[in-house]
N, CA, C and O atoms as a Maestro MAE file, in Angstrom:
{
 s_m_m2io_version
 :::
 2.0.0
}

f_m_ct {
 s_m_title
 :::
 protein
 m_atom[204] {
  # First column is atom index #
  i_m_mmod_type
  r_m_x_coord
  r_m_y_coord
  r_m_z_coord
  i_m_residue_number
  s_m_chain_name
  s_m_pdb_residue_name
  s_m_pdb_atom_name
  i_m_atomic_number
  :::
  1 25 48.404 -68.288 -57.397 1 A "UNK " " N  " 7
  2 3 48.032 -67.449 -58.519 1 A "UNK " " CA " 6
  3 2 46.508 -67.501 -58.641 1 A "UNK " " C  " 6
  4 15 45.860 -68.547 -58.631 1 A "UNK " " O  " 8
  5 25 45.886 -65.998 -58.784 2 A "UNK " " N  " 7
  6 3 44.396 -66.345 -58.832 2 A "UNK " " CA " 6
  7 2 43.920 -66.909 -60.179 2 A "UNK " " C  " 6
  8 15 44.475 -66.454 -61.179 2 A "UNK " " O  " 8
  9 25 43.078 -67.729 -60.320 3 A "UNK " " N  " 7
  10 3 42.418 -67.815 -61.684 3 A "UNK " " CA " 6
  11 2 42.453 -66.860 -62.755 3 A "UNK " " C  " 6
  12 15 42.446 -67.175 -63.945 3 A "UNK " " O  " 8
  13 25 42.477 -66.075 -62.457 4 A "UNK " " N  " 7
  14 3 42.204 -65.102 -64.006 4 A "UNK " " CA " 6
  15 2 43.397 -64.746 -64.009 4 A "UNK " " C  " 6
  16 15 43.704 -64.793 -65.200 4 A "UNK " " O  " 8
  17 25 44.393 -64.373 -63.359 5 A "UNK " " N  " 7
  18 3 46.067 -64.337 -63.537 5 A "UNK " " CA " 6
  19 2 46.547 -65.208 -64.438 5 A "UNK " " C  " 6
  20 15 47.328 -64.900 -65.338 5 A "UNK " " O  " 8
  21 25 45.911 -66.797 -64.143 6 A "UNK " " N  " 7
  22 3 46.175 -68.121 -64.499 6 A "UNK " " CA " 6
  23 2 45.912 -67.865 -65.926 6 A "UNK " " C  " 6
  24 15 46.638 -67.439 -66.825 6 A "UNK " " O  " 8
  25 25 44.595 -68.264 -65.891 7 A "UNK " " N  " 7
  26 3 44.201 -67.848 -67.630 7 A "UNK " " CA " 6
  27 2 44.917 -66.683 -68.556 7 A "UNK " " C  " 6
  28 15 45.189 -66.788 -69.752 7 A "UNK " " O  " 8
  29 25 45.123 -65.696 -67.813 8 A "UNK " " N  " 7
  30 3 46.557 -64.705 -68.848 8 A "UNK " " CA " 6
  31 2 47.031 -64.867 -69.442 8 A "UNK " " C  " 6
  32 15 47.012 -64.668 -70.657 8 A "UNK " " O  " 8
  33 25 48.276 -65.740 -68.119 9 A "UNK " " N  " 7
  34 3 49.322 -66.246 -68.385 9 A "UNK " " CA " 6
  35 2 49.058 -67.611 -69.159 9 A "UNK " " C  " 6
  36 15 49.666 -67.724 -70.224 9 A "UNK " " O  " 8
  37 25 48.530 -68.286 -68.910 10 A "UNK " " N  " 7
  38 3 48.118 -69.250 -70.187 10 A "UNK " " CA " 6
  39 2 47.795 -68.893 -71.844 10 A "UNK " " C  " 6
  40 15 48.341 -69.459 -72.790 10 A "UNK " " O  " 8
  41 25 46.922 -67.972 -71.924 11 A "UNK " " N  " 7
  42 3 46.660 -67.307 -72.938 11 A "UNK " " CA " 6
  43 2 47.793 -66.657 -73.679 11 A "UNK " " C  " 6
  44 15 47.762 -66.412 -74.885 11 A "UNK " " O  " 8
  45 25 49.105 -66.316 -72.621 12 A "UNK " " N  " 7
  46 3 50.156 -65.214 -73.325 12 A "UNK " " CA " 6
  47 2 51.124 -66.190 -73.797 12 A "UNK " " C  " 6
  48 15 52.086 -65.764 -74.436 12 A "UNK " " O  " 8
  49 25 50.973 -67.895 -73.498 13 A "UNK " " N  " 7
  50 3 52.045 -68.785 -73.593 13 A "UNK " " CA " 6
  51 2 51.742 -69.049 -75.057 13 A "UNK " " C  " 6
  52 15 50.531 -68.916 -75.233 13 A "UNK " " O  " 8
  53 25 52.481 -69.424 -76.353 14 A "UNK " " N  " 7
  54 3 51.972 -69.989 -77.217 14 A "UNK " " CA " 6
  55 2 51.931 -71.732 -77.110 14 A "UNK " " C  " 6
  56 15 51.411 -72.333 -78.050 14 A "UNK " " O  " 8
  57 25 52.305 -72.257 -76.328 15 A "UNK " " N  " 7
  58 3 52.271 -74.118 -76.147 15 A "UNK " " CA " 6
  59 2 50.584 -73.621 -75.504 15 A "UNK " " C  " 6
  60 15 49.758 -74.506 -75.725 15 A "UNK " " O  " 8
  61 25 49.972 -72.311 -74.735 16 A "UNK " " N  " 7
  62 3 48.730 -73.205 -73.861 16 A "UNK " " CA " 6
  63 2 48.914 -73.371 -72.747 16 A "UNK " " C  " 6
  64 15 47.884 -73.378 -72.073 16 A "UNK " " O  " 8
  65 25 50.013 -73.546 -72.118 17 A "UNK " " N  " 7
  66 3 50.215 -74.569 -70.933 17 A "UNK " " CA " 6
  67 2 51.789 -74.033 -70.086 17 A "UNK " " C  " 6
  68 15 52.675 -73.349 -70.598 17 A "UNK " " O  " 8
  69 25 51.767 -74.495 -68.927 18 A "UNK " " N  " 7
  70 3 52.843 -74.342 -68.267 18 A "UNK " " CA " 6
  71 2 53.834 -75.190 -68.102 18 A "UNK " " C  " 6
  72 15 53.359 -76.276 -67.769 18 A "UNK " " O  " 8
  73 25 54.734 -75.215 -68.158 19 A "UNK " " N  " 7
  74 3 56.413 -76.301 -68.381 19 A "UNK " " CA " 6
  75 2 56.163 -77.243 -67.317 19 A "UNK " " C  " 6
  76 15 55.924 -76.745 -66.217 19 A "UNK " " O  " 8
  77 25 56.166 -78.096 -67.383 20 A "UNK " " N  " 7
  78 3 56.034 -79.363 -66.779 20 A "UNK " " CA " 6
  79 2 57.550 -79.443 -66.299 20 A "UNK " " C  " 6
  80 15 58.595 -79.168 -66.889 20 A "UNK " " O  " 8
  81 25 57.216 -80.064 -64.620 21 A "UNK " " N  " 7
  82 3 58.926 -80.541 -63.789 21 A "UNK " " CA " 6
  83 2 59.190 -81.269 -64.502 21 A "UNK " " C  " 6
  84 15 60.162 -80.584 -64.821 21 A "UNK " " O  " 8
  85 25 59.276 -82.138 -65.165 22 A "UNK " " N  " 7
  86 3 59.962 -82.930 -65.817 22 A "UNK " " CA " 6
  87 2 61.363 -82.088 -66.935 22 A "UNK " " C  " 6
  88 15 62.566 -82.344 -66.974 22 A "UNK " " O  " 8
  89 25 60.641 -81.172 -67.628 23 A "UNK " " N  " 7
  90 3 60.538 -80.058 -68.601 23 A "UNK " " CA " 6
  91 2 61.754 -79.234 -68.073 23 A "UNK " " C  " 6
  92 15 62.833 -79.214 -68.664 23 A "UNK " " O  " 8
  93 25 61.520 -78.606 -67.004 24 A "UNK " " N  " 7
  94 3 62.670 -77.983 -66.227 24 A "UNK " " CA " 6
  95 2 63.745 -78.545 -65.554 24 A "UNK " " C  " 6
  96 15 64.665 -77.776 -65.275 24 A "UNK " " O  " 8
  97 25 63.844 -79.731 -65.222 25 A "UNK " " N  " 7
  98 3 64.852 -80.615 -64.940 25 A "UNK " " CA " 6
  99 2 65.736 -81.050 -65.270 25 A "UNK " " C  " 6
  100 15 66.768 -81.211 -64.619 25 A "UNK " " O  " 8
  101 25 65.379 -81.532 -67.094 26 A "UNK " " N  " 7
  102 3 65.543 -82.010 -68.236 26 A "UNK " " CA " 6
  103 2 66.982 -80.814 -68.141 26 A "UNK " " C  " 6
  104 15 68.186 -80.975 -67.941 26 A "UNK " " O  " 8
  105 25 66.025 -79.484 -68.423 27 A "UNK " " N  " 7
  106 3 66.993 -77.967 -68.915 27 A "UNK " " CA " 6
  107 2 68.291 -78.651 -68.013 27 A "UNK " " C  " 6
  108 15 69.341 -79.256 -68.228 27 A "UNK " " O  " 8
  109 25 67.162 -77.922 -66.388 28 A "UNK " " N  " 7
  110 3 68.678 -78.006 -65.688 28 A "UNK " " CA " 6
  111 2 69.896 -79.179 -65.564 28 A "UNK " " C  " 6
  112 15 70.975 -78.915 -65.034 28 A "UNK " " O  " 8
  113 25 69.576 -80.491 -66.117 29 A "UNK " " N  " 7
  114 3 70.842 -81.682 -65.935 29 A "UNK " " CA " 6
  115 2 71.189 -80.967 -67.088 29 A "UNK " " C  " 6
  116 15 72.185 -80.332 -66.742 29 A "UNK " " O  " 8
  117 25 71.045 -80.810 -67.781 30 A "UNK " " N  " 7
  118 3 71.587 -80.656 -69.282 30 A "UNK " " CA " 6
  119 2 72.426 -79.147 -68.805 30 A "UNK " " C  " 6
  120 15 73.413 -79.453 -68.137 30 A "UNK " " O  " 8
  121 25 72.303 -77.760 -68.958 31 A "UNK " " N  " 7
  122 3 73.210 -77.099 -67.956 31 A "UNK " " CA " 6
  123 2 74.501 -77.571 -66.946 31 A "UNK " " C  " 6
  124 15 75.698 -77.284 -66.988 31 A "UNK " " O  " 8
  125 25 73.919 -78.199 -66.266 32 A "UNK " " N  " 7
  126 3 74.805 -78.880 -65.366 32 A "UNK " " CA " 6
  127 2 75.800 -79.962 -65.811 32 A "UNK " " C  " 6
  128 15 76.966 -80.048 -65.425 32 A "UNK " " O  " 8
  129 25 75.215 -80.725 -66.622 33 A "UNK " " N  " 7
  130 3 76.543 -81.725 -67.119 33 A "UNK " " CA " 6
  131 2 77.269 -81.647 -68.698 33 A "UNK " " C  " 6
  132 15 78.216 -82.312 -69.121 33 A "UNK " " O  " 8
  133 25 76.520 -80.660 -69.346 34 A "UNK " " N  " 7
  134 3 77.272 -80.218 -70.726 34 A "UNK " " CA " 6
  135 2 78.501 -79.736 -70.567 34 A "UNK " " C  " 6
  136 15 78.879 -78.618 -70.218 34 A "UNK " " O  " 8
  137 25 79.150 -80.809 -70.894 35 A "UNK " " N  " 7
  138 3 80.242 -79.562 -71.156 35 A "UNK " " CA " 6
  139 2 81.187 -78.461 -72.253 35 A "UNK " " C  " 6
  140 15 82.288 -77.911 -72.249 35 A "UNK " " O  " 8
  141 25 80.264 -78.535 -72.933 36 A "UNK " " N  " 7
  142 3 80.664 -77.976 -74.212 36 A "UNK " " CA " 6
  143 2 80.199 -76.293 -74.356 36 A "UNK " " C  " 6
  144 15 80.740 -75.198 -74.508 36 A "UNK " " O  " 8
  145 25 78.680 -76.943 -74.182 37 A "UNK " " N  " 7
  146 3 78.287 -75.466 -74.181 37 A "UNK " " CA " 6
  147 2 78.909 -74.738 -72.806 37 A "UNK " " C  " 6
  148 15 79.492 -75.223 -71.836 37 A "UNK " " O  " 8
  149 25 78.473 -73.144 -73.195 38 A "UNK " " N  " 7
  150 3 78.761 -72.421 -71.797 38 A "UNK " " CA " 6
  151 2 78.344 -71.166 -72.032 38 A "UNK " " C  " 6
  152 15 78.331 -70.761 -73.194 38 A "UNK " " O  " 8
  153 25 77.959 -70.387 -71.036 39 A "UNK " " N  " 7
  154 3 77.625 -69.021 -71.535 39 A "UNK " " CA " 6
  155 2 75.920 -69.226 -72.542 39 A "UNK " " C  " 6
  156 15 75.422 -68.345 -73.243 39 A "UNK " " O  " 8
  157 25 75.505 -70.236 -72.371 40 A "UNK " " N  " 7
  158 3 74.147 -70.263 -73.078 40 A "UNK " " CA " 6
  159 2 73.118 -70.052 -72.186 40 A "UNK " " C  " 6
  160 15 72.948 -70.647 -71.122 40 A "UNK " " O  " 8
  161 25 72.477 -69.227 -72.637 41 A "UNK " " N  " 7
  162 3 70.533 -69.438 -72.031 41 A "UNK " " CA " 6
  163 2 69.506 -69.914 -72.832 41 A "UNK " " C  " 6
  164 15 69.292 -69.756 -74.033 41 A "UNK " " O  " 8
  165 25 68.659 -70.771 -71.620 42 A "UNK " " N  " 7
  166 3 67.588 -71.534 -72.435 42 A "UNK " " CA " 6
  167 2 66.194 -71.484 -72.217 42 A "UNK " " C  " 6
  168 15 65.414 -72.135 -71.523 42 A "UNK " " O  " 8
  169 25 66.071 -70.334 -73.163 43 A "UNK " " N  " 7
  170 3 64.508 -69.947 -72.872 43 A "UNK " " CA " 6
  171 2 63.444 -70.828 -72.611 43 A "UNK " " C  " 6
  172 15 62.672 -71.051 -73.544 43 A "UNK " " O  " 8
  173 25 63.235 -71.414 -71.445 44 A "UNK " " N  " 7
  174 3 62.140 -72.263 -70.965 44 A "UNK " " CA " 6
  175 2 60.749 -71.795 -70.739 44 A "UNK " " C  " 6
  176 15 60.205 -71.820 -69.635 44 A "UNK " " O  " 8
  177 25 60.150 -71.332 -71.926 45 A "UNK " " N  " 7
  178 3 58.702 -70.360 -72.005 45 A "UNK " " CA " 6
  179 2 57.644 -70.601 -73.052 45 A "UNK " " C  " 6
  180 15 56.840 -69.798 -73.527 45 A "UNK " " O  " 8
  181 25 57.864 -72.196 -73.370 46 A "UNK " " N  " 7
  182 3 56.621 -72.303 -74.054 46 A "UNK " " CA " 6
  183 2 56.687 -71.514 -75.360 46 A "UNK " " C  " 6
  184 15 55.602 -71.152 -75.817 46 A "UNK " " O  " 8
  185 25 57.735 -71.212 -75.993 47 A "UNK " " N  " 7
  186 3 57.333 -70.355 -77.063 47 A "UNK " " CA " 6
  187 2 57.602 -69.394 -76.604 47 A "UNK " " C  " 6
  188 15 58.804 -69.205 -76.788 47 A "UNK " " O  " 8
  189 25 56.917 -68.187 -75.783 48 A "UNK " " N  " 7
  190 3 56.672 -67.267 -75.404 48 A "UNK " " CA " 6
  191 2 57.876 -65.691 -76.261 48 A "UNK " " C  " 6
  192 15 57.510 -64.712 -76.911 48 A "UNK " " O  " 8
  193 25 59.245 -66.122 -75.846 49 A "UNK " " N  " 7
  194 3 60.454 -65.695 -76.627 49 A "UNK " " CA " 6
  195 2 60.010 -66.021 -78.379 49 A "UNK " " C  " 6
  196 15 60.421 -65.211 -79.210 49 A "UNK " " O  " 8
  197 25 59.478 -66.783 -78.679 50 A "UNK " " N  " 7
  198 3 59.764 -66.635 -80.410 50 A "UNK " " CA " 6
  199 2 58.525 -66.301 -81.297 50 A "UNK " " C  " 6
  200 15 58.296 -66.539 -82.483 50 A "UNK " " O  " 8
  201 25 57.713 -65.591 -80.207 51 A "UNK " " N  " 7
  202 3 56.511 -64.537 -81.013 51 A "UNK " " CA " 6
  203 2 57.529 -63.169 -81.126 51 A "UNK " " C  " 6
  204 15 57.113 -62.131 -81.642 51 A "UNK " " O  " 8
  :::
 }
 m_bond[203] {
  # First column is bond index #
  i_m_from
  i_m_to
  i_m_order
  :::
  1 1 2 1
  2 2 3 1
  3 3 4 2
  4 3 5 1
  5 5 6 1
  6 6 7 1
  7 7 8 2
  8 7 9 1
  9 9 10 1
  10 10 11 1
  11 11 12 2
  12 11 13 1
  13 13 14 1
  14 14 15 1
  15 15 16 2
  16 15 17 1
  17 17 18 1
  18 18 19 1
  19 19 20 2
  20 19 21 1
  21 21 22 1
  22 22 23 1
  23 23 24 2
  24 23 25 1
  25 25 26 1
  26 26 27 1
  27 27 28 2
  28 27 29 1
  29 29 30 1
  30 30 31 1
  31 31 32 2
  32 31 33 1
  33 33 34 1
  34 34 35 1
  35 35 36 2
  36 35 37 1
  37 37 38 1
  38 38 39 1
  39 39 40 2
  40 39 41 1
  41 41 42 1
  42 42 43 1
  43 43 44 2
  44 43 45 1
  45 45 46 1
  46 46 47 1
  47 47 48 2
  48 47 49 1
  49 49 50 1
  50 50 51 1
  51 51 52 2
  52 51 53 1
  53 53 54 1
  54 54 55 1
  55 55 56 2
  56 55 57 1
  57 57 58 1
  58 58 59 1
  59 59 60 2
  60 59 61 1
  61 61 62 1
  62 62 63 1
  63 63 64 2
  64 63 65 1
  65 65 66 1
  66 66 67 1
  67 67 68 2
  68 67 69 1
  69 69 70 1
  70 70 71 1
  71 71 72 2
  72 71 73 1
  73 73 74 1
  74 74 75 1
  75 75 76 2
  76 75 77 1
  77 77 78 1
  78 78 79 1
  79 79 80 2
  80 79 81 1
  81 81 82 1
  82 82 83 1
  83 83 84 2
  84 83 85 1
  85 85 86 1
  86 86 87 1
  87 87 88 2
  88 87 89 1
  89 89 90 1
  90 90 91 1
  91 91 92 2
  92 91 93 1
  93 93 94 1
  94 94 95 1
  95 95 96 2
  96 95 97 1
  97 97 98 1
  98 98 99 1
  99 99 100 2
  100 99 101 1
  101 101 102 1
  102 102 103 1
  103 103 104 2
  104 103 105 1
  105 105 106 1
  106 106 107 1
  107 107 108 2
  108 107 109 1
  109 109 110 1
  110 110 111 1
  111 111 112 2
  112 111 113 1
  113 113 114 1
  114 114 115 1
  115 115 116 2
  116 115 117 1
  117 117 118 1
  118 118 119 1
  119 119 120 2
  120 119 121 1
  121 121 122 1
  122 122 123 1
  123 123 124 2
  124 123 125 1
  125 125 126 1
  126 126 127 1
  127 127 128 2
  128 127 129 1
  129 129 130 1
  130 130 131 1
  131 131 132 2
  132 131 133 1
  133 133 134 1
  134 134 135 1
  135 135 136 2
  136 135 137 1
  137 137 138 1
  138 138 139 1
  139 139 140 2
  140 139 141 1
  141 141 142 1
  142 142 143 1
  143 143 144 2
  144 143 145 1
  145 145 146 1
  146 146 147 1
  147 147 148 2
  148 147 149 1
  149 149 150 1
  150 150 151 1
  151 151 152 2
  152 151 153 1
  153 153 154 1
  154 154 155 1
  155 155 156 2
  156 155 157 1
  157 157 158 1
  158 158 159 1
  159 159 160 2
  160 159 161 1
  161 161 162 1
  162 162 163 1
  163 163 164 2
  164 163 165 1
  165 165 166 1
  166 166 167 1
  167 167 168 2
  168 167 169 1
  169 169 170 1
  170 170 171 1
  171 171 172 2
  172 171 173 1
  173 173 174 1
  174 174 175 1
  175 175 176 2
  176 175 177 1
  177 177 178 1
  178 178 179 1
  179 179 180 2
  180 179 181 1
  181 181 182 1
  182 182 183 1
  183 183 184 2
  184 183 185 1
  185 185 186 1
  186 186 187 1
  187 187 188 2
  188 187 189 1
  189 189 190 1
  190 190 191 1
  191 191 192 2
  192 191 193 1
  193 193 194 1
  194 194 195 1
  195 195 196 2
  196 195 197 1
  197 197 198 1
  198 198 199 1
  199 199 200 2
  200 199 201 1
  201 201 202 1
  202 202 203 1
  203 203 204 2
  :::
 }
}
């Protein structure tokens, strides 16, 4: 991603920042071994969804 792409997309995030692997991992075990939920999505965007 070039720099000024970078900064955009940073700018358009409301956290600032981009989801950390840890962050996305977290989501996906949790997906994977819930078993309750189903049929859910989990907006992993920094905010981005609740402007």
């Amino acid at each position: 991603m070039s720099d000024p792409a970078r900064s955009e997309a940073l700018n358009s995030i409301p956290l600032s920042r981009f989801g950390d692997v840890t962050e996305i991992a977290d989501a996906a075990v949790f997906l994977a071994t819930n078993k309750y939920a189903n049929n859910c999505v989990l907006n992993l965007d920094g905010g981005l969804s609740a402007v």
